[in-house]
C-alpha positions in Angstrom: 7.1 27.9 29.6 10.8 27.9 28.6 11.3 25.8 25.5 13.4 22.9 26.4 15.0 19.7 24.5 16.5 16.4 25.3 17.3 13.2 23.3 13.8 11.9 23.1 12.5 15.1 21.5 15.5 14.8 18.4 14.9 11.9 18.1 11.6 12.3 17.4 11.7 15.0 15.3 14.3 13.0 13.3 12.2 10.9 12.3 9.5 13.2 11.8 12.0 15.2 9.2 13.1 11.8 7.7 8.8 11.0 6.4 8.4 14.2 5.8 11.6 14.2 3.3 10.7 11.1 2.1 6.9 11.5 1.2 8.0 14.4 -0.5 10.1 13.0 -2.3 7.8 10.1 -3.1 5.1 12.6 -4.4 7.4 14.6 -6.8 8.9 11.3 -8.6 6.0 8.8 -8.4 4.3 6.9 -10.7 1.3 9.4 -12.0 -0.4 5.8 -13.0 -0.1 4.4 -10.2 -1.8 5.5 -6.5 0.0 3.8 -4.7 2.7 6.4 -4.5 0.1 9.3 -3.7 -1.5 7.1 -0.8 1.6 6.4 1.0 3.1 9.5 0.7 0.0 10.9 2.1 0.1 8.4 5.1 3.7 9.2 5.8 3.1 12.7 5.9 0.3 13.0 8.6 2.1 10.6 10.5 5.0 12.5 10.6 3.7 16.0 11.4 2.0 14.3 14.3 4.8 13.4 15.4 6.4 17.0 15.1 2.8 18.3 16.6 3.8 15.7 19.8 7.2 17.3 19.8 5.9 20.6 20.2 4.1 19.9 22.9 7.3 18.5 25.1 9.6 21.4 24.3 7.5 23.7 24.9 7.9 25.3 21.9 3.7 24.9 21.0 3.5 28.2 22.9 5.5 29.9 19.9 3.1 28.5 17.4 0.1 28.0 18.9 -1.3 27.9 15.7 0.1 24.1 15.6 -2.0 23.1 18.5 -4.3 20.5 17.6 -3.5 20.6 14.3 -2.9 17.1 13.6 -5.9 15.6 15.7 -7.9 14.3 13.2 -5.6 12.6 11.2 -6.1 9.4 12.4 -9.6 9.9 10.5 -7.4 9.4 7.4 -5.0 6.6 8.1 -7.1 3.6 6.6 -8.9 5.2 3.8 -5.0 5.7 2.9 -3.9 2.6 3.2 -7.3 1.6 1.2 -6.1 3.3 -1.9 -2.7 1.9 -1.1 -3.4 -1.8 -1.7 -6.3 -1.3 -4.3 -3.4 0.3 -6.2 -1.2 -2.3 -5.6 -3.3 -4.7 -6.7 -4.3 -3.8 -9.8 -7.9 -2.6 -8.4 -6.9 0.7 -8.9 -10.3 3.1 -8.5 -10.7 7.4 -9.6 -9.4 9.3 -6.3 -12.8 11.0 -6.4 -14.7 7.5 -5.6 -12.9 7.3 -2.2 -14.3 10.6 -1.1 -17.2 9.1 0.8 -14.4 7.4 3.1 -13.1 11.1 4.2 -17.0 12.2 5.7 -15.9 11.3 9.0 -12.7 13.5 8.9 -14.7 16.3 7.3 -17.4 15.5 9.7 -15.2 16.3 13.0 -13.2 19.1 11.3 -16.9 20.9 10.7 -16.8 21.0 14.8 -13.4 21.7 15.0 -12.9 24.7 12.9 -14.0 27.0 15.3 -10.9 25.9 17.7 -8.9 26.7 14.4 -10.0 30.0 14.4 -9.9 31.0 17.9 -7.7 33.5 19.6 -4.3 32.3 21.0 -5.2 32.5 24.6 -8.0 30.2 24.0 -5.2 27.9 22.9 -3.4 28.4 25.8 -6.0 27.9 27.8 -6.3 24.2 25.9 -3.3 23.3 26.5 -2.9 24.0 30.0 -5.9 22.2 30.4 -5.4 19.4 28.0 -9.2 19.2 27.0 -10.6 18.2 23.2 -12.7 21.0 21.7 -15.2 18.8 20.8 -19.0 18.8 21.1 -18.4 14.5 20.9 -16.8 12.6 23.8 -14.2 10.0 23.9 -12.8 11.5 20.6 -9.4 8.9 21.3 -12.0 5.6 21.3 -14.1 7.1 18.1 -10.4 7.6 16.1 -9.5 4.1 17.4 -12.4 2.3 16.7 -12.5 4.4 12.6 -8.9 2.8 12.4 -9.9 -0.5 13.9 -12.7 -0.6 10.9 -10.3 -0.1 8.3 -7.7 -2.6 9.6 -10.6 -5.3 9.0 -11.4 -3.8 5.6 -7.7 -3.7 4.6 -7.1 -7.4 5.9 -10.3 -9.0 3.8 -9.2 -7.0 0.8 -5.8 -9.0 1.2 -7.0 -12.7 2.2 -9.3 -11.8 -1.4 -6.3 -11.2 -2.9 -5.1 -13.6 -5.5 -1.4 -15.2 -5.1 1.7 -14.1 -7.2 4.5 -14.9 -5.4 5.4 -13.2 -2.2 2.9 -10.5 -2.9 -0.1 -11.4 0.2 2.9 -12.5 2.5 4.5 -8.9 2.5 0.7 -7.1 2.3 -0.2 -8.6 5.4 3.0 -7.5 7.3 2.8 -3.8 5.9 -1.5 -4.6 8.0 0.3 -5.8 10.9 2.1 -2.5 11.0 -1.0 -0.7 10.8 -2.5 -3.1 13.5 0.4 -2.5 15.8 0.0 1.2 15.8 -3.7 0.5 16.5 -3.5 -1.4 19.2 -0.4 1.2 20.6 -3.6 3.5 20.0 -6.0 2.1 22.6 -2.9 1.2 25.4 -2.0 5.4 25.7 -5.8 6.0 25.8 -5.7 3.8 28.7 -2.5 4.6 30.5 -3.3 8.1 29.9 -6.5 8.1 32.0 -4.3 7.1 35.0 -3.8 9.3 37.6 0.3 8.4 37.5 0.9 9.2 34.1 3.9 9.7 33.0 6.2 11.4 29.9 7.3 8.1 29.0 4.1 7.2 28.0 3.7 9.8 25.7 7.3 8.3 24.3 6.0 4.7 23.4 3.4 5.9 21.7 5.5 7.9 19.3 8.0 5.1 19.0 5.0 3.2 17.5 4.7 5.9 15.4 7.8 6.6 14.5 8.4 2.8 13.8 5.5 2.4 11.4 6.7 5.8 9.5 10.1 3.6 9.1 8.5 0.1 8.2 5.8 1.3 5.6 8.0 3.3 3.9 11.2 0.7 4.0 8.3 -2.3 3.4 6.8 0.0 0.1 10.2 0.1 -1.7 10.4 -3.9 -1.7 7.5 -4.1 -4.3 8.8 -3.3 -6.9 11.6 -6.3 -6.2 8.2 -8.3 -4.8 6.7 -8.0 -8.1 10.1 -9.3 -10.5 9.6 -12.3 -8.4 11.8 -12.2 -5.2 11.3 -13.0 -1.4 10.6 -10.5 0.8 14.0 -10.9 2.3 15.6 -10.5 -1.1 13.5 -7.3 -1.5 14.3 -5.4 1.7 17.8 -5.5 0.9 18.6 -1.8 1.5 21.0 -1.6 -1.6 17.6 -2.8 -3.6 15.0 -0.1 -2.2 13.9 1.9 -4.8 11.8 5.2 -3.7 9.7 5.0 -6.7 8.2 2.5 -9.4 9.8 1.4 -12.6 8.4 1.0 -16.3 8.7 -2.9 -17.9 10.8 -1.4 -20.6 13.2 0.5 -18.6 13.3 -2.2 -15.8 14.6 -4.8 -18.7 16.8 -2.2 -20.7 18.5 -0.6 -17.4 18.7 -4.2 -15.0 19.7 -6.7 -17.4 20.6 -4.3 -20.4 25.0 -5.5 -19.9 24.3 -9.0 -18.5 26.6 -11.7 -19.1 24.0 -14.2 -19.9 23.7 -14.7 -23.8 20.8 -14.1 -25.6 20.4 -17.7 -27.4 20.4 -18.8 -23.5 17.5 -16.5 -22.3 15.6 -17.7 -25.7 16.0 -21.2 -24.6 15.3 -20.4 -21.4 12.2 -18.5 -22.3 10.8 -21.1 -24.8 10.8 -23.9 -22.1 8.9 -21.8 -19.5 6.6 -21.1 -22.4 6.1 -24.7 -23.0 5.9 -25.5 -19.5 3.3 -22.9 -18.6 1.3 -24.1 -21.5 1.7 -27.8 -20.7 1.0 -27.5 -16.5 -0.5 -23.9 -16.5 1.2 -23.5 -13.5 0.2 -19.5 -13.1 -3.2 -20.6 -11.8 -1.6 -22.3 -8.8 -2.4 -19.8 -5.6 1.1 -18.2 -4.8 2.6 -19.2 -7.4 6.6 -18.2 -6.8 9.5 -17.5 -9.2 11.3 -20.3 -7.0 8.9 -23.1 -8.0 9.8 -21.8 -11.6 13.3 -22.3 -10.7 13.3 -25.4 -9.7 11.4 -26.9 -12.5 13.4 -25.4 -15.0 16.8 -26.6 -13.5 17.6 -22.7 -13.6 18.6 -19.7 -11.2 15.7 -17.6 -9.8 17.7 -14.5 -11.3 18.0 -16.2 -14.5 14.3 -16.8 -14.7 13.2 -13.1 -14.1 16.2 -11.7 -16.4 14.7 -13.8 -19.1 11.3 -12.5 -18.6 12.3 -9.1 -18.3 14.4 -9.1 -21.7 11.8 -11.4 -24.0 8.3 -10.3 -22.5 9.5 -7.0 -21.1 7.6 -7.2 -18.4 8.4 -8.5 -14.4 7.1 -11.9 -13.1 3.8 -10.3 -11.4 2.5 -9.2 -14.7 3.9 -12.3 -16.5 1.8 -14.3 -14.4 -1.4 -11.7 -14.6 -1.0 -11.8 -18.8 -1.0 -15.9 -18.6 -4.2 -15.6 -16.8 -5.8 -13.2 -18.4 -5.1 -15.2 -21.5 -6.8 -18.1 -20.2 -9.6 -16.1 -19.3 -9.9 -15.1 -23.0 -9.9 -18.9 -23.8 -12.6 -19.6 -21.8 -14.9 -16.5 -23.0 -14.0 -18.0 -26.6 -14.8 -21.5 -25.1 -17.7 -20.7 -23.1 -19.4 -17.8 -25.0 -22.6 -19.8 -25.4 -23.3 -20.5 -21.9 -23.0 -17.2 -20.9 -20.6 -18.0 -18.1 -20.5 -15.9 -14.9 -17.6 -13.6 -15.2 -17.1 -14.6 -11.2 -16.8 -18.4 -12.0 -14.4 -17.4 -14.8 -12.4 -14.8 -12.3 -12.1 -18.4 -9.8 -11.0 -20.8 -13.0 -8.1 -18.7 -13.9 -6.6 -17.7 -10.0 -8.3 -14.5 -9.0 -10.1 -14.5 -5.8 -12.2 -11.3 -6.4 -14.4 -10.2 -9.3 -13.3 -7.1 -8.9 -9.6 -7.6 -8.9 -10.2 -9.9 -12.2 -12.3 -6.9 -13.9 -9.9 -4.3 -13.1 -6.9 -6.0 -14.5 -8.5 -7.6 -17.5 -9.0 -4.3 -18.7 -5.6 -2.8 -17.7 -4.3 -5.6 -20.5 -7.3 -5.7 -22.9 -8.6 -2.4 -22.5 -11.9 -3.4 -21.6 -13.9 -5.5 -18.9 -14.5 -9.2 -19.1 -18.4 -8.4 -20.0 -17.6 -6.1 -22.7 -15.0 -8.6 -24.1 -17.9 -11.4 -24.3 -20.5 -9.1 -25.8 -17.4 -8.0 -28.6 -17.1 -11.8 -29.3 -20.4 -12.5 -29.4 -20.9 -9.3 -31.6 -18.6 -10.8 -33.9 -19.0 -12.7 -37.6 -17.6 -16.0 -36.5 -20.1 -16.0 -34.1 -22.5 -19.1 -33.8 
């Protein structure tokens, strides 16, 4: 076959080149504390060479590198443990790499059957292509991928209804799922059409526009956080001016952002001692979805001004301004409380969080250790009655 290209195939490859550019870049200059970065990048990645694989295949050019052929067929198997790691990193739930292992068995699983394809002879590759046949032992290998991916979709959805509500935070995790669902349910339609006896090229075309389109969404949707977490809209965020490829540090965020604002000093103070007051008076972070607007508005004060002033006196952004406040009030009620041995669940619910897990994991990311530990230390202590 002579190798052959038209628009669809550059395009395709465009974008294919554009995630693989941009997870690389992601991976070199992320956050090390943070997963987040890895788990994206990672997504972006086998997305991408899947669509180069795809590419391959309607130039022609898979005959040059056989070696390609069927190279990226499993990667669906890795999609939603991905995006698992992606939003436990996000919020604050942030586990060792090595405890997701058991969610790559079923990749590992397939590839066991799989390798022998691998390390066949080209012909035997040619001979699967002409014949467009799965070297599998397993049947329906399409529904089994769609089905792992449907799995994780529900997973990834309950982890973000658990989640608890700091601004537009939930709002913009469930669009980055809808993405995911999309390309899911883009899934199951080619494994349909494709059965048809009238297929056709274009078929093979929408499917890579959805995956082309959620290599472009994730990875424009990802840079917002950072904006999403100093307390702006998700319109405000995915200004494309604003996109930032990777995270910032408190300290650097308040030195480089607002380090030659115009706004005096005395008027941040005052600024910042009234929110103070007020979130001491109305403790207003343990409203669900609390956003820097409401803050606004109370405070007779730009939105900008707010999150400048928390920035330059707590040096940290509005998400973990709001976490601190909590987790300070959780502290209050294990001084309060320390008698009755309250759950640490019941204390998660009092001060906002909708998951004991969540509430462990970023208790100790401020106070270096876990709510239990934390009650045992004050119960340890002298004052103790």
């Amino acid at each position: 076959m002579q190798p052959s290209l038209n628009f669809w195939p550059l395009l395709f490859t465009g974008f294919s080149s554009i995630g693989i550019f941009y997870s690389t870049r992601l991976l070199v200059r992320r956050d090390p504390k943070r997963q987040s970065d890895f788990a994206l990048a990672v997504y972006v990645i086998l997305q991408s060479l899947t669509l180069f694989e795809y590419v391959l295949y309607w130039t022609g050019l898979i005959y040059n590198i056989p070696a390609f052929c069927d190279a990226t067929v499993l990667f669906p198997l890795l999609y939603g443990p991905c995006l698992l790691i992606y939003f436990d990193s996000v919020f604050d739930n942030q586990k060792n790499l090595q405890s997701y292992f058991p969610h790559a068995v079923p990749f590992i699983f397939f590839l066991i059957f799989k390798i022998p394809f691998y390390l066949s002879s080209a012909d035997t590759k040619f001979y699967h292509i002409k014949n467009v046949q799965f070297y599998f032992i397993f049947d329906y290998i399409g529904w089994i991928k769609v089905l792992h991916m449907s799995m994780y979709a529900i997973v990834v959805i309950f982890i973000i209804r658990k989640q608890f509500g700091i601004g537009f935070m939930r709002s913009w995790a469930r669009w980055i799922a809808a993405f995911y669902v999309l390309f899911i349910i883009m899934s199951a339609a080619y494994l349909i059409f494709s059965s048809e006896p009238d297929w056709q090229i274009q078929y093979d075309y929408y499917m890579s526009l959805a995956s082309s389109a959620t290599i472009f969404f994730m990875a424009w949707y990802d840079g917002a956080k950072i904006n999403l977490r100093e307390g702006n809209s998700i319109a405000e965020s995915l200004i494309p001016s604003r996109v930032k490829l990777t995270t910032t540090s408190a300290n650097e965020s308040a030195n480089t952002k607002y380090g030659h604002s115009a706004l005096p000093f005395s008027a941040i103070q005052k600024i910042a001692d009234e929110l103070d007051r007020i979130m001491e008076k109305e403790k207003l972070y343990l409203e669900n979805d609390l956003k820097l607007e409401k803050l606004a508005s109370i405070l007779n004060v730009s939105k900008h001004h707010i999150s400048q002033t928390i920035n330059r006196v707590h040096m940290v952004n509005f998400f973990d301004y709001i976490n601190q406040k909590r987790i300070d009030e959780a502290k209050r009620i294990l001084h309060s409380y320390n008698k009755k041995e309250l759950n640490v669940l019941e204390v998660a619910y009092m001060v906002g969080y909708n998951h004991k897990g969540t509430f462990n994991s970023v208790f100790k990311k401020i106070t270096g250790t876990t709510p239990t530990e934390y009650r045992k230390q004050i119960q340890s202590s002298p004052s103790f009655n």
